[in-house]
N, C-alpha and C positions, 0 to 999 in steps of 0.2 A: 504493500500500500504506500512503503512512503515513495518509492520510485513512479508509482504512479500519480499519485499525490503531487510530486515533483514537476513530475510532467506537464500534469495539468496545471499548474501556477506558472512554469517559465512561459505556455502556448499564453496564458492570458495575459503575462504583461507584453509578448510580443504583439498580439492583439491589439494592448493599449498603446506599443509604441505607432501600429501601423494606423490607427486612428487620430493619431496626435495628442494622446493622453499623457504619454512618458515621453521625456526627452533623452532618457540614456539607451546606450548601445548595447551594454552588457549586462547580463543578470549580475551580482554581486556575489563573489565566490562565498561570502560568509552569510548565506541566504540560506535558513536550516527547516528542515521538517521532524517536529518530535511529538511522541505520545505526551501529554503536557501531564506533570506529575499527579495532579489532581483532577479524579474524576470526573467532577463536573465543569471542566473547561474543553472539554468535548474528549473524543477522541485522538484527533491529532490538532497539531497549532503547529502558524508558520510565523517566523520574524519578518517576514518579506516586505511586507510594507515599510517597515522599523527600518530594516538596513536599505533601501533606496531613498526613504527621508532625503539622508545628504544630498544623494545625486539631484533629485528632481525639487530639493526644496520645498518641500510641499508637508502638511503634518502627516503624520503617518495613516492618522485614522482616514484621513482623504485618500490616503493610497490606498489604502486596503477596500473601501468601497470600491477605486476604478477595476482594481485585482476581481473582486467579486463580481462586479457584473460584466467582467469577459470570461466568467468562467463556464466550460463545456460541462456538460454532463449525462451524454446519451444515454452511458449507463445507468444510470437513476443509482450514482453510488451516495451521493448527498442525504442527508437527510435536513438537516440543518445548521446554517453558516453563520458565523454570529461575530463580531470586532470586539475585542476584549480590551479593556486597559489601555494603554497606551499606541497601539494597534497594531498587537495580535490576531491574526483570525483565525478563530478555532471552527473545526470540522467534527458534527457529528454525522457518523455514515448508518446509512440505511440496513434493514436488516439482508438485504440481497449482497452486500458485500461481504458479510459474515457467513452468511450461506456460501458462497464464491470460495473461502478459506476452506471449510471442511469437504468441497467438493475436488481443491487443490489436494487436500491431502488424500482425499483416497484414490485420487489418478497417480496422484506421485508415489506413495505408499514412503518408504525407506530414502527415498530421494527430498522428499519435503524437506526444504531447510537448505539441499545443496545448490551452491553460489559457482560461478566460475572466476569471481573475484580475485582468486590466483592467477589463470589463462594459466595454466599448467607451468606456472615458476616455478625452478627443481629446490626444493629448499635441506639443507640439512639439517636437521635438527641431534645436539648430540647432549647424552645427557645420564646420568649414572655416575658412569666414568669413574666411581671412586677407585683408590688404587686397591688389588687386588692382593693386600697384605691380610685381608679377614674377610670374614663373613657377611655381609649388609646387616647395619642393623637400620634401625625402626627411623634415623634422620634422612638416610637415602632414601628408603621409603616413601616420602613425600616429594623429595623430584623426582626419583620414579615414574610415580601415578600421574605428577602434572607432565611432566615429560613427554607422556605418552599419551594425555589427555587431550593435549595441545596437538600433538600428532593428528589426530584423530580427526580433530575441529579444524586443521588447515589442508587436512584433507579435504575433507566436508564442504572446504569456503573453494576447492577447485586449484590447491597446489599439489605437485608433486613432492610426497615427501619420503626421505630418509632416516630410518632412525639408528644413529650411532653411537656404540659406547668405545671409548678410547682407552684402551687397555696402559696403562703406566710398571710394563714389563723390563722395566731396565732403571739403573740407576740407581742410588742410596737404600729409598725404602726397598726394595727388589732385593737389594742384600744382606739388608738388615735382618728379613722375613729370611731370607737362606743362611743367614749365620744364627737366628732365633732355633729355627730346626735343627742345625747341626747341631749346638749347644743342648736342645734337649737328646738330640739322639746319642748324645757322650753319656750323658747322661743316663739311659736305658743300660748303658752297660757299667754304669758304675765308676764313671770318670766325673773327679769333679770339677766342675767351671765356675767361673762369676760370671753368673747371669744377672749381667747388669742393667736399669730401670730402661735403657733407652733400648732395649732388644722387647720385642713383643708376646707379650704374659699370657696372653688366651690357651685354655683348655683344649683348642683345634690346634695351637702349636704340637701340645704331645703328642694330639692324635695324630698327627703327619711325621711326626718323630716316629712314631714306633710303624707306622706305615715304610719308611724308610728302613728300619732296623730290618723288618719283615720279607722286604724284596731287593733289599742289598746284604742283607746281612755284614758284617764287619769291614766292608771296604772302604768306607769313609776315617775308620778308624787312627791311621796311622796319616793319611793322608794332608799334605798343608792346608791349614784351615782357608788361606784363598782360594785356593784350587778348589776344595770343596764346597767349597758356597757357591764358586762357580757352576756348579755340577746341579746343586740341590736348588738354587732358588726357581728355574726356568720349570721346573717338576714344580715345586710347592705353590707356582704361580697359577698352573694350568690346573694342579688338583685344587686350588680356590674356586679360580674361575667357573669349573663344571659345577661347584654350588651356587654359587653367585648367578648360573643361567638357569640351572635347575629353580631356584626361588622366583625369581624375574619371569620366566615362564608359569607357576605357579599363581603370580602376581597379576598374569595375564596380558602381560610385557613383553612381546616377540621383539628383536634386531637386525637389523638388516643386516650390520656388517659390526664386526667387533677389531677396532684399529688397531694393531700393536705399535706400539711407538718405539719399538725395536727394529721392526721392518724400517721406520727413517732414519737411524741411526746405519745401520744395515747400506741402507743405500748411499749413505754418505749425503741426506737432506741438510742436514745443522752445517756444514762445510757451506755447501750451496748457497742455503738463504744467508747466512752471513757475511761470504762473499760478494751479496748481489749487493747486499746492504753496504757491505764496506765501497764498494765501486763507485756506491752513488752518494756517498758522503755523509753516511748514515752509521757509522759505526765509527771509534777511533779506542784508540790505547790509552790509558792512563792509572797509574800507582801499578801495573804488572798485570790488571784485568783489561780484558772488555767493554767498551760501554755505547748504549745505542745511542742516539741523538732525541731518543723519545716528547722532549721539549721543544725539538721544532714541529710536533705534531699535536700540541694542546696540551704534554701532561707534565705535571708539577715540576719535574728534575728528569733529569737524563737516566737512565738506570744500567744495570749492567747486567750482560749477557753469559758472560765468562769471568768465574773468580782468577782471583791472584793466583792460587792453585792447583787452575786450570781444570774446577769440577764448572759444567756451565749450570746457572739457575735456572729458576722455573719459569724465566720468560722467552728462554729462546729455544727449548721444546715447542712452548707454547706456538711459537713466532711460525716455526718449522712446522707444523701441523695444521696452521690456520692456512699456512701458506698451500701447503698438499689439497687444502681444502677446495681452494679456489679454483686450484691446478688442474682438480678432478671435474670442473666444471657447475659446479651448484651455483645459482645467482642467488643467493644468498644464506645467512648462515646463522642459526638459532643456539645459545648455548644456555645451557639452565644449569647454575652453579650456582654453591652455597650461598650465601650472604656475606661471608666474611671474605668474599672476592667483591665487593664494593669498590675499593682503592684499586684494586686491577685492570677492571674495565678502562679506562682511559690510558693505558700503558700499552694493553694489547688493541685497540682501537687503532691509537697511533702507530703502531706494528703495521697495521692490516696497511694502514694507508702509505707507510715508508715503503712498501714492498710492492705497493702500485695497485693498492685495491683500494672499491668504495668504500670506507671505515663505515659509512649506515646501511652496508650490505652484511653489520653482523649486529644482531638484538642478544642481549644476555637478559636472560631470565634468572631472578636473584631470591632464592627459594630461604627464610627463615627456620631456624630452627623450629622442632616438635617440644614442646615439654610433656614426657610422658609421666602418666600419674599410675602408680597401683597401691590400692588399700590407701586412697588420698594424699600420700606422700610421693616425692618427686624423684625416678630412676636413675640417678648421678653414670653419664656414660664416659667412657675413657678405652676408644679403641686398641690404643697400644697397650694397657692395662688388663685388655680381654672386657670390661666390664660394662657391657650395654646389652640392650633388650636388641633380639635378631630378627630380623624380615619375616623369618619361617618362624618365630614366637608368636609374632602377631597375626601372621597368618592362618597358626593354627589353634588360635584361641579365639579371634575375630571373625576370622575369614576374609578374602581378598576384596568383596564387594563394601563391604562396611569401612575396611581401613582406607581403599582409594575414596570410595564418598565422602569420607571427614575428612580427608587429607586435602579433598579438593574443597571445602567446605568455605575458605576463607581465602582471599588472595595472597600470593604467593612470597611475598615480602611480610607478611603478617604472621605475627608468632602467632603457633595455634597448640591448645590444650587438647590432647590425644586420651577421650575419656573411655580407660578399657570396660567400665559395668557399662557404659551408654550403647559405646559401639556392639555388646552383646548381647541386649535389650531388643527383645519383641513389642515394642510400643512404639506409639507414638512422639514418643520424644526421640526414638534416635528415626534422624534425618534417611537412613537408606531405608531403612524398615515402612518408613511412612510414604515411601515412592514409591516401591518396592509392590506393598499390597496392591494400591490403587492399581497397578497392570491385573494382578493376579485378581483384584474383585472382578474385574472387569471381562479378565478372561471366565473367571465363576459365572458370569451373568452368559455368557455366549453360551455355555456349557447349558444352562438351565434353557435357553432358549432353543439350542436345538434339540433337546431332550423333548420340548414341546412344540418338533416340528417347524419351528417357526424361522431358524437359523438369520443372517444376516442381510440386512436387505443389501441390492446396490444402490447406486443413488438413483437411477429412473424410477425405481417404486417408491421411493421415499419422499414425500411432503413434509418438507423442513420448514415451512410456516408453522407447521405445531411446535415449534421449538421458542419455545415463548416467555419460561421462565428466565427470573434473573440469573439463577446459576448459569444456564445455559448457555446466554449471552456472553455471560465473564466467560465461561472456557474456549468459547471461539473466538474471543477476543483475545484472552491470553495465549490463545498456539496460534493464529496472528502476528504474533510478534515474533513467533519462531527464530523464520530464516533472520528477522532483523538480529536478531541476540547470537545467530552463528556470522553473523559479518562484525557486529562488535566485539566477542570474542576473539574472531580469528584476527583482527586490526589491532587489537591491542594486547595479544597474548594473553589473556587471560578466559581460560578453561572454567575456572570457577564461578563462572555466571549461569553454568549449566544446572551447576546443583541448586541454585537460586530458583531457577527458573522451573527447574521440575519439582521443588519443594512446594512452591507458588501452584503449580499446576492441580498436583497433588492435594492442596489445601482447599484448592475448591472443590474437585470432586469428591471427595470422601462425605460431606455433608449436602450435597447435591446426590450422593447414591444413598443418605439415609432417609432421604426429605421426599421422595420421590420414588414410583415405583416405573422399570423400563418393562416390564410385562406387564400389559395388561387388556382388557376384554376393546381398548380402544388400539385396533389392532393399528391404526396409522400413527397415532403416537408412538406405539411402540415401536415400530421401526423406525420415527425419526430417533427415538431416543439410543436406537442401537445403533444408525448410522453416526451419532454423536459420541459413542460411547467406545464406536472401531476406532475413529480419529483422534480420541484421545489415548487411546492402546497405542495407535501407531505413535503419535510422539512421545509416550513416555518411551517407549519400544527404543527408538531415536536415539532420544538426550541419552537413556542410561549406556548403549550401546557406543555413543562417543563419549562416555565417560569409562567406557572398559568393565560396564556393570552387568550382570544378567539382568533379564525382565522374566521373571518365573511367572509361568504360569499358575502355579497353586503352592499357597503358601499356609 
């Protein structure tokens, strides 16, 4: 509606310029169509009159009459047009427009809602990625779900997308985890070490320690401990990883492609991109390091790529990988990482752009921590410590539909409380539960109805003028808004409008399925009430499915 909506406002002030009403050329770019927050200022409002004021000098509410009376309306979608305040003109649409939505959706079915808003832009999206020193616990979990959530939504809006985790198979932590192993597996035999605080403590260390003892038996034993970290971490990496995808799959999280940033190392990438960089006056020497020129590119100070010691930091992997990114072809490039990568984004931005890329061809998604709560008090986590709540805890006390629904619950910068009795809760208060039914009532009513012969109408047999209560209205009007809610999602990266918007959904029908009966001896009601009743099956169906949720039929 608002594109059509649109439409028909830019034909009538063209109207009024070809009458001699307007004297300007151009519609004004900041000329907006929105569902106006409050109910009773119609359905939709436009500024339009407001922002040509300036150009045509004239007050607004005089504009918005000349706008109105060139307005078309073959389709009888009006109902009533009204200047508001300062001059707004609010649109209430007739019920044949509302009728028009639920007739979209049962032609469309699983398509309702998708945009071509992308035109098949190949986008990366990468996200996980944590380093493959442990098990995931319950804070990846939430980029995760949005990671994947978002996938799904810029699918939806008509991009091509990729979803990539970037394996951190090399380097420090990589050997720290393959000297942690070895240590315990000396250990197995009775050697003793200092196992000291910065080597990593978890319980899944032994168990790969004695994994080792078991299928090597004593050959690490005598061996130089370089040599053997060399040997064990590339093993302890891959036996993470297979749980790490085992869960992630579990989670309902497939990957397209899982990056080694050893294959760039391999290839000799970090050589490459720093040369291109040095070439072009972008990198120089100074105290025995490394250092980019990252401040002729917007960010605070220059940083460095390469220590004094000649280990390189974490910005020129990074540099080397963003760069592979481009290389491969994607026109642009989605990252969803922690929060406490804030200060980073402007470092690798200016990277993107030193190296002769669009720097707004990459969006970082900046995901807050969880505060997880059990028996009220708060789960104190410490990776290298071993000591946090694991993805496969919460999956199998939660389950994966409940934990992605909270996790998506609140945008993605916002701390969010991970309440585990809520999330396991058969009520109405937890959020997936209460979505959740409303499919499965819904599919319960289909069930009784064909039981009594009567099964679903299409729309040719259905007379949707019986659709007349106020519930009614709300819910054609609220999945109406649908596709608009999948183009502001997928525009502003944010997944979490969905669970708003199916919560909203949910909220009317459940007291419209108690208020109301959809069987009964008026057999034409009853079929408009079942054709109203498929179309909201079909978008809960929808939203929870671009949220990575089931829609159960019986609950």
């Amino acid at each position: 509606m608002r594109q059509i909506l649109t439409g028909k406002i830019k034909e009538a002030i063209e109207r009024a310029r070809e009458n001699g009403e307007f004297v300007s050329q151009e519609v004004p770019a900041d000329l907006t169509v929105e569902v106006p927050r409050i109910a009773s200022h119609g359905d939709w409002s436009t500024n339009a009159a407001m922002v040509l004021a300036p150009i045509e000098k004239k007050p607004p509410r005089v504009l918005a009459e000349i706008i109105i009376g060139n307005l078309k309306d073959p389709e009888g979608f009006f109902d009533r047009i009204e200047i508001a305040g300062s001059g707004f003109i609010n649109f209430n649409l007739t019920s044949k427009w509302w009728h028009q939505v639920l007739l979209d959706i049962d032609r469309l079915g699983p398509d309702y809602g998708r945009l071509d808003l992308g035109r098949g832009q190949k986008v990366l999206v990468e996200f996980v990625s944590t380093n493959p020193t442990g098990p995931l616990h319950v804070g990846h979990a939430r980029g995760a779900a949005l990671g994947d959530a978002l996938s799904r939504v810029l699918d939806m809006a008509g991009f091509e997308i990729s979803r990539e985790y970037y394996v951190n198979d090399t380097g420090n932590q990589a050997r720290t985890l393959g000297r942690s192993v070895l240590y315990r597996y000396l250990e197995e035999f009775g050697r003793k070490v200092e196992y000291t605080d910065n080597l990593y403590q978890g319980d899944y260390i032994r168990d790969l320690a004695e994994e080792v003892k078991e299928g090597e038996g004593d050959r690490f034993l005598d061996m130089p401990e370089d040599k053997a970290v060399e040997e064990i971490y590339p093993w302890a990496i891959e036996r993470i990883l297979e749980g790490i995808r085992e869960d992630l799959l579990s989670f309902h999280i497939p990957f397209d492609s899982w990056f080694s940033e050893k294959s760039l190392v391999e290839r000799g990438q970090t050589e490459k991109t720093l040369d291109y960089l040095r070439d072009r006056g972008h990198i120089y020497d100074k105290d025995g390091a490394v250092w980019f020129r990252s401040s002729d590119f917007g960010d605070d100070k220059d940083r460095p790529v390469i220590k004094s010691n000649g280990e390189t930091t974490y910005l020129a992997p990074d540099l080397v990988y963003h760069r592979d990114k481009f290389n491969r072809g994607y026109d642009r490039l989605i990252d969803v990482l922690g929060a406490d990568h804030h200060g980073y984004v402007p470092r690798l931005k200016a990277g993107i752009e030193a190296m002769g890329f669009d720097r707004d061809k990459l969006d970082v998604v900046l995901v807050q921590m969880v505060n997880w709560l059990r028996a009220g008090k708060p789960v104190s986590m410490s990776t290298r410590a071993g000591q946090y709540v694991t993805l496969k805890e919460v999956l199998s006390e939660v389950g994966s539909d409940a934990a992605r629904f909270i996790f998506l619950t609140r945008r993605s910068d916002s701390r969010l409380d991970f309440d585990f009795e809520l999330a396991k809760s058969q009520s109405s208060e937890n959020p997936v539960y209460y979505v959740q039914y409303a499919h499965a009532r819904i599919a319960s009513v289909f069930r009784m109805a064909e039981a009594e012969g009567k099964g679903v109408p299409g729309p040719q047999e259905t007379d949707l003028t019986r659709l007349v209560q106020e519930e009614e209205l709300a819910l054609m009007k609220h999945m109406a808004t649908f596709p608009d809610l999948i183009q502001g999602a997928a525009v502003n990266l944010e997944p979490h409008r969905l669970t708003h918007f199916l919560t909203e959904l949910a909220g009317i029908f459940h007291p419209y399925y108690k208020r109301h009966r959809f069987l009964s001896d008026d057999i034409e009601l009853s079929k408009a009430r079942l054709f109203l009743a498929g179309c909201v099956k079909q978008v809960l169906a929808t939203g929870l499915q671009l949220l990575g949720i089931n829609a159960p039929e019986v609950m």
